[in-house]
N, C-alpha and C positions, 0 to 999 in steps of 0.2 A: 368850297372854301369855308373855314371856320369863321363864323361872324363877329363881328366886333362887339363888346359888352363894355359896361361903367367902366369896369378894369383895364380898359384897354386892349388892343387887338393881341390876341393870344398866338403866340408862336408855335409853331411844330415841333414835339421832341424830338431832343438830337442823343446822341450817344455819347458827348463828353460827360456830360455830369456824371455818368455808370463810372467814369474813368478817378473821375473826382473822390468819388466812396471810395472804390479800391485803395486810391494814398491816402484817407481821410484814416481809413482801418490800418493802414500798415502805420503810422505816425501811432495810432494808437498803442500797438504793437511795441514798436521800440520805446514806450514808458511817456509818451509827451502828455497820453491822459484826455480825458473829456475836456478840458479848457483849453487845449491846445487846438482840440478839432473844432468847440465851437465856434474857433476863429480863422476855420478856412472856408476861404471865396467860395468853395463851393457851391453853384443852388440850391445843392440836395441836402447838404448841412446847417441844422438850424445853429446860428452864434445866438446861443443860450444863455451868456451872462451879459452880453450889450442890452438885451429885454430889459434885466433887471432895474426894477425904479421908474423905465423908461416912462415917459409923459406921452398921452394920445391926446393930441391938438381936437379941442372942439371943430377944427377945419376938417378936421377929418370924415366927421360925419354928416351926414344930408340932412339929420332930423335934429331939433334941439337938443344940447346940451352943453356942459361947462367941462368937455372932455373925458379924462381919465386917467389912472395911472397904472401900471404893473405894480402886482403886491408881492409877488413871492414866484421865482423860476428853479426849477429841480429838475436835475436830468433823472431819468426813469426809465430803469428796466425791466418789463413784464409781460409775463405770458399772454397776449391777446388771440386767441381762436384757436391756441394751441400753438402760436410764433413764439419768440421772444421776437421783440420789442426795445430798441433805444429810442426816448424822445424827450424832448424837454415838454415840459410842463408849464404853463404861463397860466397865473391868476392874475385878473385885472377886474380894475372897479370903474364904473363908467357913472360919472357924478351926473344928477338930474338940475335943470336949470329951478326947478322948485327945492328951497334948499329944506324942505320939510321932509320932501319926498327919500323915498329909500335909493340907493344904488343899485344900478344892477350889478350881479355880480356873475362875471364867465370866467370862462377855459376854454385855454387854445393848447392845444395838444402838436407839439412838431417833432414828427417823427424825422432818424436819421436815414437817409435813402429814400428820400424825400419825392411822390412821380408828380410832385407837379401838379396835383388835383386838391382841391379842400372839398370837405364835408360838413354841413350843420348840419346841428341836431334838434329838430323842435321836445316840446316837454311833455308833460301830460297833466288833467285835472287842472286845479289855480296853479300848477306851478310851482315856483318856492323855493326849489334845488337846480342845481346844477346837473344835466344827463351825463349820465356815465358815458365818456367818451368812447370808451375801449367796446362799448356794447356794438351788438350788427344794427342793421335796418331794419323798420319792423316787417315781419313775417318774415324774416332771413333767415336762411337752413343752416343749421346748424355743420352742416358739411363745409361749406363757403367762410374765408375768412371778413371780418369784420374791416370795416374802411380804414382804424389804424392800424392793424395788420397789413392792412395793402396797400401800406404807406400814403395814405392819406392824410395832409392836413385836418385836423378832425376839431370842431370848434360848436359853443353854443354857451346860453346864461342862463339864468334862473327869470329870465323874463321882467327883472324888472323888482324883486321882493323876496323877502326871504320866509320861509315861512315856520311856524313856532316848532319848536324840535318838543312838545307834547301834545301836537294835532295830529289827527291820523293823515297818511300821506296823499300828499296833494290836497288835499280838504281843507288849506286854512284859506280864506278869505279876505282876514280881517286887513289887508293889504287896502281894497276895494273903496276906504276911508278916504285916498287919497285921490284926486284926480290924476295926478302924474303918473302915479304908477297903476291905475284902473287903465289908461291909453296904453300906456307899456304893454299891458297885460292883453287887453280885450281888442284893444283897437292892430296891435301885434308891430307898436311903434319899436320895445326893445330889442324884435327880431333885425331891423332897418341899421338899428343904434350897432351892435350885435357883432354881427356882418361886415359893417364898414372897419368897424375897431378890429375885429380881428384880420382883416384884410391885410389893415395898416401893420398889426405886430406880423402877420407870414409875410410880407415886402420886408419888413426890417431883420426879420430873422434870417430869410434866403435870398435878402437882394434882391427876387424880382415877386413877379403876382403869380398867383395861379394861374395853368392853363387853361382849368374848368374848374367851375363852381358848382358844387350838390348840394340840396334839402332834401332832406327825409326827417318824419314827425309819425305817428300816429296820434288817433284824439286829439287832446288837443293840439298836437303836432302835427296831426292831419290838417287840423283847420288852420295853424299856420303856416304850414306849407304851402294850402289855396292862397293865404294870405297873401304871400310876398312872391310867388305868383302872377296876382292878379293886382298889387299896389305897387313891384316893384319889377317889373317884366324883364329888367335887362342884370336882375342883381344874380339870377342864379340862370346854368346851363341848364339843367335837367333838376324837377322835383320829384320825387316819393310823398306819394302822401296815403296813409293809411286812415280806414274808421275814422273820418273826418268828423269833428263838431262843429261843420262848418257855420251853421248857425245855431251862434253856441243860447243867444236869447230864446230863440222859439221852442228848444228844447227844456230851458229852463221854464217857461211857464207848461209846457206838456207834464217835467219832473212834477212842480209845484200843484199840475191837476190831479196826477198821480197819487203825491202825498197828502190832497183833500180824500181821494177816494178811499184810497187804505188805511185813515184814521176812522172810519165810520165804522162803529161797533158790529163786531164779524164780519166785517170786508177782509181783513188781512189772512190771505190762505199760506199757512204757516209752511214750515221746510217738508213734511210730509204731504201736504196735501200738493205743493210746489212739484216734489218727484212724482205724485200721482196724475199731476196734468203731463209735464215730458214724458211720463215714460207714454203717456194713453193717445201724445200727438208723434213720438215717432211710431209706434204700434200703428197707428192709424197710415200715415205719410212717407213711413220710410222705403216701402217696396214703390212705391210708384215711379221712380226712375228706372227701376227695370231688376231692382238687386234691394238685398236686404243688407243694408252694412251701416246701419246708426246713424246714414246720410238722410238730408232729406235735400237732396238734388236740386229740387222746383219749389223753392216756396209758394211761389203764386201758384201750385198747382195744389197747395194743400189748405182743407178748408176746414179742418178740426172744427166741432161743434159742442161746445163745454157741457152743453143743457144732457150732454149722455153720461157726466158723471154727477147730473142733481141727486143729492140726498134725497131722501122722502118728506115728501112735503114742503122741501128747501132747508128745513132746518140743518142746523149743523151737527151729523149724530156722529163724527167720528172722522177717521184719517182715510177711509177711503172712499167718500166721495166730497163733495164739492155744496157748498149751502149758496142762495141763492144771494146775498151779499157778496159769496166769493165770486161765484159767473160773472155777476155784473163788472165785480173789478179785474178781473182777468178780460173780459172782453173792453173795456176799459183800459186797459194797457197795450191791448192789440190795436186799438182805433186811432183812425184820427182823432186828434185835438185843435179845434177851430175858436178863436175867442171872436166874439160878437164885437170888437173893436178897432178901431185902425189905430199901425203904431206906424213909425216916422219910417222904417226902412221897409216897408210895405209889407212885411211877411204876415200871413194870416192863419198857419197852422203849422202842425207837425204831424209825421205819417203813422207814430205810436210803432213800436215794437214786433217785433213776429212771434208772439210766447204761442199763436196757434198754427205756428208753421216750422216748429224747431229749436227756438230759442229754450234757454235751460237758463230762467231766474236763481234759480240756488247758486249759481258760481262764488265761490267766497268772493266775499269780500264788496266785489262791482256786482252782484246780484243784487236781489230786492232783500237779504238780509233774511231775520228769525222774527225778529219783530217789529209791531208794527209804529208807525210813526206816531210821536206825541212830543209833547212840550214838558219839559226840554228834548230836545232829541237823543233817542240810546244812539250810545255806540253801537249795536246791533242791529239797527237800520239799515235798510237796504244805501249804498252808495249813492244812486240818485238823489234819497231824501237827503242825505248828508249837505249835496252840494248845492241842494233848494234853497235850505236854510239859512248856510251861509252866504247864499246872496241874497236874501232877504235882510240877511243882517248889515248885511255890510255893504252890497250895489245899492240895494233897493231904499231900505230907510234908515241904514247907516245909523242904527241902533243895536250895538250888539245884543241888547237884554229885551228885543220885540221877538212876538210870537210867531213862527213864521205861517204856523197852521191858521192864524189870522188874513193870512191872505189869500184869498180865493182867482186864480189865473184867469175865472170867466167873469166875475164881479169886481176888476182892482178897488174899484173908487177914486177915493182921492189919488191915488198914487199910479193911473193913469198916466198922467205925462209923465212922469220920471221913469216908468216902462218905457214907453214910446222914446223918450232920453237917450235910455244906453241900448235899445233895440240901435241907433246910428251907430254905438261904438261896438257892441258886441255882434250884432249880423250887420257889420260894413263889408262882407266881401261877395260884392257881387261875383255874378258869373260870366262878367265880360272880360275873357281869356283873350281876346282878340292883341293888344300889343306885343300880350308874352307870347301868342304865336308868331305875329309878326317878328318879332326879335329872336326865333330860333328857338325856343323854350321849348322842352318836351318834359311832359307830365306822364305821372304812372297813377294809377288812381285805383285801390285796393279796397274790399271790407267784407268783413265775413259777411256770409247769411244768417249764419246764425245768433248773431250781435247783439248781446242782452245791456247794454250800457248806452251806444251811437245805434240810431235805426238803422241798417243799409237800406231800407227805403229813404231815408232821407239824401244819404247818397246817391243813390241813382235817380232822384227827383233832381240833385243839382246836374250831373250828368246830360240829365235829358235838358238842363236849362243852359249848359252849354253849347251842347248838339243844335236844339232848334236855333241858339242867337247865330252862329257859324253856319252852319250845313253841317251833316254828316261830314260830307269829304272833308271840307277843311277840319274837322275835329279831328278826324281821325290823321291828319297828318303831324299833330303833336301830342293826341292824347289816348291813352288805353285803358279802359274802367274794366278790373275784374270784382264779381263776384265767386267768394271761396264759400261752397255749399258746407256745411259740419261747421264752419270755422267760427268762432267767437270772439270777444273784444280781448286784443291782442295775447290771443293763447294765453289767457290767467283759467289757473283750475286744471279740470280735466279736458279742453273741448273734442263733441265730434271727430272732429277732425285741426290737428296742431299745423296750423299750415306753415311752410316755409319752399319760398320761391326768393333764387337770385336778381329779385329785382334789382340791384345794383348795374351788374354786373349786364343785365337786357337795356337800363336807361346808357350806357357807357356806351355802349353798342351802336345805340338811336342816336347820341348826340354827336359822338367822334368820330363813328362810321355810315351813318345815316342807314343803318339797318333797323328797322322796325321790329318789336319782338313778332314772332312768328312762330303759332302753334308750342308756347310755353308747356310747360308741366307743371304741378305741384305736389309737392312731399307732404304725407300726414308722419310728420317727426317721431309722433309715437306710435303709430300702427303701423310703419315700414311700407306703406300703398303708394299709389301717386294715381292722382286723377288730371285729365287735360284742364289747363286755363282758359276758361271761355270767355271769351269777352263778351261784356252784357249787350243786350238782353238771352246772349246764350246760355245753357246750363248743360252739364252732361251727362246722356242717355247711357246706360249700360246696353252693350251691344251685343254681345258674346265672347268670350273666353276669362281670362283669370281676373276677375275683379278687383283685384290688388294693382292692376297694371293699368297703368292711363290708357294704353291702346285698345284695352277693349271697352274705351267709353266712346261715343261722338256726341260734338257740343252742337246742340240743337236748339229750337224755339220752341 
């Protein structure tokens, strides 16, 4: 039986409403026009201009606020995955009870031929914009069409802020001033607010609710997809959640240790000496899965050792080897980060990065940048630093014009508690999945290996903190964690390996058919291969025959 949720107990699809589109297309035919059909009973028909203006009842939502309104509805025809597409479009602004605070501001996307299902969409970075609806899932192949292509309700917000249209994207902060919208944001109350509002407008537009409810996020969308998950267990059927930040504070003082080490004169190993460490850790690591193909399979099985590309004497004579300022910060960005402190949501480290197992810092952009960190910060900082800074500026001492390289992750000082502060609002999601398993919830749980931005050690540290609170068995009966070998923070750049898997299309399967995925595949987008999906702690051994082909891999320990 399909279980009951907030929404209410979810019906079986029947084959009237198929009936319904058919007259809905021919009315359109004989001249009556998109206003005519927005106003047929249909389910699968969204009434597109009743939206307009429409008021959302602060009753509508579980978490505070002074409501909302519809700002603006357009019917919309566009290519998505290669479909056309009719949908209307719905902007709406969902007012905060702090009337200082910003609005959040979303989009509900209602397609015509409507199955019945909705989609959010988590965001990335601080946020700020609105996700492109029309986009796939992350790590979605580009074969498979996207959720509004496959007629999905397709809906999400800018979390709560807007962010400055001259800051580089997702990197603005200055939001973080506000308490209202730092909850919105960090504590992932907008996604709650979000949710309910747009539930209310797909009820009003098609008359009934959803059958099924979906989340997919990567980064930061990963981490709020554990979110509402784990705070809101009966709100979604099935989550996606990619490259999770799930704890997005522990991360920021590992960033923040980061940017103390890479300011130290000659620490920062520039964009040469960057390609001179990946190329000397796949040389080293890439054959030991059994094939030589730019993968490195096993991270944990590779143990690159920097001290083989020291200069002479350590000095720094050149771009092809490595001075003994840069070792240390390269082996410094591969390690843990432990602070001598207790903060309020108990976490006490980060697992540091895999730069000596695969990882490729040079990525534009979400790499570590060309240069190195200072005050004021370049814009050609590595991404990390960027996003130090501006919490520094704006969580932490809520000074825009403080230094951020003044703060040291291992020595806070005064600013101690105000850490230990938003460690409650920024790592609030625990790992006790327990309701959303009880309530039917199936999870997909995704992240490259090779992830120069979110550690996938750090995911699979939450993983493994799901596993032991449950058991095995019951994990495994709502949850599936891959690690993609080659793959990097959401295919930006060149990666490895461009992963794309129909998770959709496997979670649809779990929740409406209770088929569990089984023995998946994965597509390298750009190199036309496919390797098997192992579920962690497997990886895949090359075995014999065409290395291009998943079957001649087996997923091993």
């Amino acid at each position: 039986m399909k279980r009951s949720t907030a929404r209410g107990t979810r019906l079986r699809r029947r084959a009237v409403p198929a009936v319904a589109v058919v007259l809905a297309c021919a009315i359109r035919l004989l001249g009556a026009g998109p206003a005519t059909a927005s106003a047929d009973p249909s389910p699968t028909v969204p009434r597109c201009a009743a939206l307009d203006g429409m008021r959302i009842p602060a009753s509508a939502m579980s978490l505070p606020a002074t409501g909302g309104r519809v700002t603006s509805t357009a019917l919309m025809t566009s290519a998505v995955s290669g479909v056309t597409v009719q949908y209307c479009q719905v902007d709406a602004d969902i007012t905060p009870v702090d009337p200082s605070a910003p609005d959040i501001k979303m989009r509900v996307d209602l397609p015509y031929g409507w199955n019945r299902k909705a989609m959010m969409f988590g965001g990335g970075g601080y946020d700020g914009t609105i996700p492109d609806l029309t986009e796939n899932v992350p790590f979605g192949p580009a074969a498979q069409p996207a959720p509004l292509a496959r007629h999905y309700a397709t809906f999400a917000s800018d979390s709560g802020h807007q962010e400055s249209p001259i800051s580089l994207p997702s990197l603005d902060g200055s939001f973080g001033m506000n308490d209202d919208a730092l909850n919105n944001f960090a504590a992932g109350d907008a996604l709650k607010k979000t949710r309910d509002a747009s539930l209310f407008l797909i009820r009003n537009a098609y008359g009934t609710h959803p059958d099924e409810a979906y989340f997919a996020g990567g980064s930061t969308g990963g981490r709020e997809a554990l979110v509402v998950a784990q705070r809101w267990p009966k709100a979604f059927d099935g989550v996606i959640s990619a490259y999770p930040a799930w704890n997005n504070l522990s991360e920021v003082l590992y960033l923040g240790h980061l940017t103390q080490i890479l300011s130290r004169p000659g620490a920062f190993p520039g964009p040469e000496k960057q390609t001179l460490l990946y190329d000397s850790v796949i040389k080293a690591c890439d054959p030991l899965d059994g094939v030589k193909d730019n993968v490195v399979s096993n991270p944990s099985g590779c143990h690159f050792d920097p001290h083989v590309l020291r200069c002479p004497r350590g000095a720094d004579t050149g771009p092809t080897c490595l001075s003994d300022p840069q070792i240390s910060s390269v082996i410094a960005m591969s390690s843990p980060f432990r602070w001598p402190y207790r903060v309020a949501s108990g976490e006490t480290e980060y697992p540091g990065f895999p730069f000596l197992s695969g990882s490729d810092m040079r990525t534009p952009f979400l790499g570590f940048g060309d240069t190195a960190p200072a005050n004021p910060m370049p814009l050609t900082s590595g991404y990390g630093m960027q996003y130090w800074d501006q919490w520094v500026k704006y969580f932490l001492t809520r000074d825009p014009h403080h230094n951020s390289l003044d703060i040291d992750p291992l020595h806070p000082g005064a600013w101690l508690d105000r850490i230990s502060r938003l460690s409650t609002i920024e790592d609030r999601n625990n790992t006790d999945l327990r309701p959303f398993a009880r309530a039917g919830g199936k999870l997909i749980l995704l992240h490259g290996a090779a992830d120069e931005l979110v550690s996938p050690r750090s995911t699979s540290d939450y993983y493994r903190r799901v596993r032991d609170l449950l058991g095995a068995g019951k994990t495994r009966t709502f949850m599936r964690y891959y690690v993609v070998p080659g793959a990097n923070h959401a295919n930006f750049g060149t990666p490895a390996f461009a992963a794309g898997w129909d998770s959709l299309t496997a979670l649809e399967h779990w929740v409406e058919k209770g088929q569990a995925p089984a023995h998946p595949t994965v597509t390298d987008t750009t190199h036309h291969r496919t390797r098997p999906l192992c579920a962690y702690p497997e990886w895949p051994k090359y075995r014999t025959g065409n290395p291009d082909n998943a079957s001649s891999f087996v997923c091993t320990h």
